[in-house]
C-alpha positions in Angstrom: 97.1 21.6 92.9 97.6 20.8 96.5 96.1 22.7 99.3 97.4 22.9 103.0 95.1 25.1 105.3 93.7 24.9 108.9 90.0 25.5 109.3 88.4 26.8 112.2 85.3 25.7 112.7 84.7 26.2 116.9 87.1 28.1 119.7 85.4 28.1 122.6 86.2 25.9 125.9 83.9 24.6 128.1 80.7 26.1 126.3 80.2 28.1 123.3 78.9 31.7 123.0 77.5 33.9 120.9 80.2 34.1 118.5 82.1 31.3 119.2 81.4 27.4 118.8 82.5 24.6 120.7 85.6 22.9 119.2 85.8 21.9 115.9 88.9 22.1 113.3 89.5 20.7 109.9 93.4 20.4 108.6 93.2 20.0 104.6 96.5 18.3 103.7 96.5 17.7 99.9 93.9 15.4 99.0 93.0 14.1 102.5 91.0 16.0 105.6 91.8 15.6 109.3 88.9 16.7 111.8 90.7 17.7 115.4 88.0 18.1 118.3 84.6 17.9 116.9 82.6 19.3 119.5 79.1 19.9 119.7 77.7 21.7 116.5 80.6 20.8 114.4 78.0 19.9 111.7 76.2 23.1 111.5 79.6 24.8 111.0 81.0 22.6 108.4 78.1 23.6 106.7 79.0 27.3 107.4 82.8 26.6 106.1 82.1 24.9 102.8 83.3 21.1 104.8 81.5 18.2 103.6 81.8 14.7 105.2 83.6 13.7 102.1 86.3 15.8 103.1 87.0 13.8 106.1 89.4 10.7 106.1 90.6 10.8 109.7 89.4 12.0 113.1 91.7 12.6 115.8 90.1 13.2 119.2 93.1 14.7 122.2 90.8 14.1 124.9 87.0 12.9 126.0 85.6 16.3 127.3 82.7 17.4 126.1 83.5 20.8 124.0 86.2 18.3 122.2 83.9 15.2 121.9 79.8 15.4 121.8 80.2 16.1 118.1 81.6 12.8 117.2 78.2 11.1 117.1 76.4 13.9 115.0 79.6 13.9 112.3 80.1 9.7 112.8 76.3 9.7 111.4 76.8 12.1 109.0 79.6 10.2 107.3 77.2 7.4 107.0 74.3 9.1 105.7 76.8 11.0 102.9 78.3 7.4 101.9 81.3 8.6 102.2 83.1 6.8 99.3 86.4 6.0 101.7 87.1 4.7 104.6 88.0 7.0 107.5 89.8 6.5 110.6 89.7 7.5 114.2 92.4 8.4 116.7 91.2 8.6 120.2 93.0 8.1 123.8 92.5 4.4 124.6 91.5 5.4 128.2 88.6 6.7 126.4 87.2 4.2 124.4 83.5 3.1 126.5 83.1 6.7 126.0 84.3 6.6 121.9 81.6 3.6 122.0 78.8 5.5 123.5 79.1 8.5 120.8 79.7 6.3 117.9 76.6 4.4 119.0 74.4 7.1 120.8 71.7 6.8 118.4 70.3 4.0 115.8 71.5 4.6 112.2 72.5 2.6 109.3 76.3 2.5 108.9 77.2 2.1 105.3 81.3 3.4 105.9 83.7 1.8 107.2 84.7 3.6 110.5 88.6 2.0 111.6 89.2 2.6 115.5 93.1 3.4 116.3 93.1 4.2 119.5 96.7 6.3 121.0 97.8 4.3 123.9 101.6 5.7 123.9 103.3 8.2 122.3 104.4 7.3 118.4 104.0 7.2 114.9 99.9 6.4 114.5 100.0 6.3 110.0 102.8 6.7 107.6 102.0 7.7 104.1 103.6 9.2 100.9 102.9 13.1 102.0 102.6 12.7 106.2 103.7 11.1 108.6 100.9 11.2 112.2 102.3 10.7 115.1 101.0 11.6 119.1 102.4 13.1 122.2 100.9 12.6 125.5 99.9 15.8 127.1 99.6 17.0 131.1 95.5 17.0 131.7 92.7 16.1 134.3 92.2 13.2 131.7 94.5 11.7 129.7 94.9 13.8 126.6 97.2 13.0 123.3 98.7 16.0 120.8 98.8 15.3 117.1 101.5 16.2 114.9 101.5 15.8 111.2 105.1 15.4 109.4 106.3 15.3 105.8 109.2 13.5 104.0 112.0 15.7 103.6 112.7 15.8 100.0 115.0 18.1 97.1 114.3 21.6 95.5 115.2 21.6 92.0 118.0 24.8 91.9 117.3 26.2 87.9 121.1 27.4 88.2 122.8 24.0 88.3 120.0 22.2 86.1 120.9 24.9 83.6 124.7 24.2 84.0 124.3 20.7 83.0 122.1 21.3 80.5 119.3 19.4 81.5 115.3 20.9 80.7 112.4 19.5 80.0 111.2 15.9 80.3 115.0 15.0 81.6 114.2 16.9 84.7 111.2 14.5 86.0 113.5 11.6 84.8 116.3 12.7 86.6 113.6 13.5 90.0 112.7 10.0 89.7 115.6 8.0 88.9 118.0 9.9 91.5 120.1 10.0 88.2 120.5 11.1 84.0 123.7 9.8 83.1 126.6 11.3 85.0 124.6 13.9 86.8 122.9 13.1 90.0 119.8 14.5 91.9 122.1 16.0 94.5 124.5 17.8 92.2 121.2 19.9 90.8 119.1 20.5 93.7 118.9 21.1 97.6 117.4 19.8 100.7 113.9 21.3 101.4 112.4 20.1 104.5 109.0 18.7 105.0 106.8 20.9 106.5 105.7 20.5 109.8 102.0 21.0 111.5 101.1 20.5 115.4 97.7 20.9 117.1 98.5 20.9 121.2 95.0 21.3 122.8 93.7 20.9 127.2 97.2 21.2 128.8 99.8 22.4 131.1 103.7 22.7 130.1 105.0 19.2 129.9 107.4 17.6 127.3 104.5 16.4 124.9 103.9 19.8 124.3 107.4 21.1 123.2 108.1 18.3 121.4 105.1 18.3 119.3 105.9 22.3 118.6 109.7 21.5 117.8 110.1 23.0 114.5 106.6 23.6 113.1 105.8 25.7 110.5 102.0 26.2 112.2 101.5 25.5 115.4 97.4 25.2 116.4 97.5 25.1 120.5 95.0 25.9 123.4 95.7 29.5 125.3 92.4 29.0 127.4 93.6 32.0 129.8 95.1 35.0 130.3 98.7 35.4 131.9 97.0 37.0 135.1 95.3 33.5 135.4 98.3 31.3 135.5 97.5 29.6 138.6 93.9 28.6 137.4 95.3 27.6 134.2 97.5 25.4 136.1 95.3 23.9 138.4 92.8 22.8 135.7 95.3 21.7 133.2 95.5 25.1 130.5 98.0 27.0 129.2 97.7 31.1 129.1 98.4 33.6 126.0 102.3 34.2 127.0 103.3 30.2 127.6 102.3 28.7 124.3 104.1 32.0 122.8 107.1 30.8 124.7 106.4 27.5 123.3 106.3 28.6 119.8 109.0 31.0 120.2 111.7 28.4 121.5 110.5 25.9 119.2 111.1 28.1 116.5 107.6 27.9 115.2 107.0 30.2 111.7 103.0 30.8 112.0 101.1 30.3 115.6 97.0 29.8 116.2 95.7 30.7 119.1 92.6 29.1 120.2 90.0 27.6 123.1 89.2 30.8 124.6 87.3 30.9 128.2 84.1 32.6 128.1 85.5 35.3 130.6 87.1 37.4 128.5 86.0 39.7 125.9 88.8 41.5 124.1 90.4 38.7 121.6 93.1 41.6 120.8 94.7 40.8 124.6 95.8 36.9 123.6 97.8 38.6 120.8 99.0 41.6 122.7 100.2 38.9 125.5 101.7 36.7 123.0 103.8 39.8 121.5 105.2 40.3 124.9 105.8 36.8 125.4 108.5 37.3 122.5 106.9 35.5 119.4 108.0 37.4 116.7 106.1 35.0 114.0 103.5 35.4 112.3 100.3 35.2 114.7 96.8 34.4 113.9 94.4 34.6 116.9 91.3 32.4 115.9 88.6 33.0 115.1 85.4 30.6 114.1 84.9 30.3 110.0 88.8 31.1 109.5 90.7 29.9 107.2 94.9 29.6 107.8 96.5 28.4 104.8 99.8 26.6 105.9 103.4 28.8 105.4 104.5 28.1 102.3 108.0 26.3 102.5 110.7 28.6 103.4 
């Protein structure tokens, strides 16, 4: 049985508290695991969540800041030291690759994985597979930063009703999924469009078109509200978006399910990032995150 949920493993910026990590976020897409952000102490939560290394097939990195970087050498070693069975591959901002190259490398170890760099250069598709496509947006950050978006095929609900109608059950039904046709009746006569689902994580940012493009449509969107709406201007000036803009985001984009995440240390009250994304107009549904969470992806509408 598949399984589509977000992780949380970290959700502080800058530096982590007493009840919040650095960075750190797992996406379980079917069989395969994608780790946004490890920052420092992403192992020692992975541990906490039930994550092994084995669960990780691809690392994608926005941006080379420390609370969204300095785990990469602690999990890149762990990987190796699990013989992970697979390959796994890492997305990164090519502007940041001596600094990639210093954390893969920042200690001696015996590599015994296969570690593929691909690092983002320009916006575009990054990997194309059966159940995702990957693609990245370039954000609007003190140092270049990249959004990931993950994408699947559109593909046909089986409607009972018109099945039934043409008398088709059983094995026929796979058949005529896989074939496109059983004798006179084709797939599109018995079923509907159902689209993919959709999955963005936006992180360090201001407003800019990477952003709503990578929200367009999403039926999660995981982005940064590092500030309050009273601290516009500083989120601004050092490249952040507050509460009530990524609310707007997700409310013009049309988003289903919106995480909140990468608090600042100076505030206490989680409850006012969901209070300020209510006014904002996001009537979704609204998770404000929290480290150890688990989100599971909105099931298809």
């Amino acid at each position: 049985m598949s399984v589509r949920e977000f992780v949380v493993l970290g959700t502080a910026s800058q530096v982590p508290t007493r009840h919040r990590n650095h960075n750190g976020y797992l996406m379980r897409w079917d069989g395969e695991g994608i780790l946004f952000d490890p920052g420092e102490g992403t192992q020692r939560q992975m541990l906490r969540a039930g994550v092994a290394a084995h669960d990780i097939n691809r690392i994608c990195v926005t941006h080379f800041h420390g609370d969204h970087s300095l785990g990469l050498a602690g999990v890149i070693q762990r990987i190796n030291l699990d013989q992970v069975p697979h390959p796994v591959t890492a997305h990164y901002p090519a502007s940041g690759q001596k600094f990639f190259d210093r954390l893969r490398y920042a200690t001696a170890y015996r590599e015994t994985v296969p570690l593929r760099e691909e690092p983002v250069a320009a916006d575009g598709v990054l990997a194309e597979g059966p159940s995702y496509t990957l693609e990245a947006r370039l954000l609007s950050h003190p140092v270049e930063s990249f959004g990931y978006r993950i994408t699947e095929p559109d593909g046909r609900r089986m409607v009972p009703e018109l099945l039934a109608r043409h008398g088709i059950k059983g094995p026929d039904v796979g058949r005529l999924q896989r074939e496109g046709r059983l004798g006179a009746v084709t797939l599109e006569e018995v079923s509907e469009p159902r689209p993919g689902q959709r999955f963005a994580f936006v992180m360090d940012t201001r407003l800019c078109p990477g952003v709503d493009a990578l929200a367009e449509g999403c039926d999660m969107l995981v982005i940064e509200s590092t500030f309050l709406d009273e601290d516009e201007r500083l989120a601004t000036d050092h490249g952040h978006l507050t509460a009530g803009q990524a609310a707007r985001v997700a409310r013009d984009a049309g988003v289903r399910h919106l995480v909140l995440t990468h608090f600042s240390q100076r505030y206490t009250d989680p409850a006012e990032f969901e209070r300020q994304a209510r006014a904002a107009g996001f009537e979704g549904e609204l998770t404000v995150a929290a480290d150890l969470m688990r989100v599971p992806l909105p099931k298809r509408g």
